[in-house]
C-alpha positions in Angstrom: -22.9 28.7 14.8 -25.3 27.7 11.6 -28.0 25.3 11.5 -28.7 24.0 8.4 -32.7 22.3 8.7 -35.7 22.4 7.1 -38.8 24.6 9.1 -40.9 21.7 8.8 -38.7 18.9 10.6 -39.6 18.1 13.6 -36.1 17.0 14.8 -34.5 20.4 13.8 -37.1 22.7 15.3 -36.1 20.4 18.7 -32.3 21.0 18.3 -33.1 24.7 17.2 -34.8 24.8 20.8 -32.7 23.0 22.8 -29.6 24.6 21.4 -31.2 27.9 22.3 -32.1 26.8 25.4 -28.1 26.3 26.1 -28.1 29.7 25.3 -26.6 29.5 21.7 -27.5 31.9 19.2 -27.5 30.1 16.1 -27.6 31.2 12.5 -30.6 29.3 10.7 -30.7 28.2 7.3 -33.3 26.4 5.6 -31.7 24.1 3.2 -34.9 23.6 0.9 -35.3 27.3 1.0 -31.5 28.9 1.1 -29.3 25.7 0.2 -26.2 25.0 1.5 -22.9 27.1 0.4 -20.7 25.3 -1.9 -17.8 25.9 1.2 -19.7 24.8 4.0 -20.4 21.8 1.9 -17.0 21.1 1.4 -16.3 21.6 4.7 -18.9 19.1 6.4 -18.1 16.5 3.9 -14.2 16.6 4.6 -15.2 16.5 8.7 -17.9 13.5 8.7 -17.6 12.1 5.3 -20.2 12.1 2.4 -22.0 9.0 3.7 -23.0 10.4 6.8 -24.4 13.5 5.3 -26.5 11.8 2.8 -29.9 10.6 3.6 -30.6 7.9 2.0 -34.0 6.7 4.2 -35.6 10.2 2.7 -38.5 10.3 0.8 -36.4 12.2 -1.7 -34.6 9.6 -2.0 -36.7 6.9 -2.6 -38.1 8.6 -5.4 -34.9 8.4 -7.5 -34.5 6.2 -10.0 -32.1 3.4 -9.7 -29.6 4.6 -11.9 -29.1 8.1 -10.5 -28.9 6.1 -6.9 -26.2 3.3 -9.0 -22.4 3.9 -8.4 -22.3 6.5 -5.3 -19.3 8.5 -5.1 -18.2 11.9 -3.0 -19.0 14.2 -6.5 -21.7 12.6 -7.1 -23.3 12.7 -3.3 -22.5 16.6 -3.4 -23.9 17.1 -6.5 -27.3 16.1 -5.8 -27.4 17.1 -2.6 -26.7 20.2 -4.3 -30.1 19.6 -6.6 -31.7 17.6 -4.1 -31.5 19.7 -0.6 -33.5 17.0 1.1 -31.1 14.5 0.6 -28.6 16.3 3.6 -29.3 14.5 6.5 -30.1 17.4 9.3 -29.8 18.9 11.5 -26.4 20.0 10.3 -24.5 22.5 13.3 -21.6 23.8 12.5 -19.5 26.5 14.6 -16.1 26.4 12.5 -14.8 23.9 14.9 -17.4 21.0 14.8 -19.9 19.6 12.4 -22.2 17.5 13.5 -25.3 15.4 11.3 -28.5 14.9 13.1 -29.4 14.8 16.2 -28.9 11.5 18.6 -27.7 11.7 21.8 -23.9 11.7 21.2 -24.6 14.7 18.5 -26.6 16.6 21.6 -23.9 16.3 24.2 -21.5 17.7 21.4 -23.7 20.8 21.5 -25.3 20.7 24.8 -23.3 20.9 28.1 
């Protein structure tokens, strides 16, 4: 299982805990600090979608000028997620089965039984 989070989320050092908790022994990547593979990138856009994995409320974000925001697309997402590791919504848990984004309720029981 890998995490993908950043150390100073609050929301990912609570899934971190609770998925440890369940007695899972997850791999932990920082995504500001390590990035995300171009594979597992691949992979967790293909299984929930480019949409869903960027974050577009983040501070990030926000600061981006209105024509790198303009005309969205899947290469484009990936690409500055790629520059922009903040921009990948997280937590992001993946166990070569599932891939889940965040951490709500639905994305808990997913982990959490």
């Amino acid at each position: 299982m890998k995490v993908y989070h950043l150390k100073t989320c609050d929301t990912c050092r609570k899934a971190i805990k609770a998925l440890q908790a369940a007695g899972h022994d997850p791999e932990l990547i920082d995504v500001r600090a390590d990035g995300m593979s171009a594979a597992d990138m691949d992979v967790i856009v293909k299984t929930v979608g480019w949409e869903n994995l960027l974050n577009t409320r983040s501070t990030t974000w926000r600061g981006l000028d209105d024509a790198g925001k303009g005309d969205m697309n899947e290469g484009k997402a990936v690409l500055m997620m790629g520059e922009h590791p903040t921009l990948i919504k997280r937590p992001v848990i993946m166990d070569g089965e599932r891939v889940t984004v965040g951490w709500r309720p639905e994305q808990q029981a997913v982990w959490i039984n």
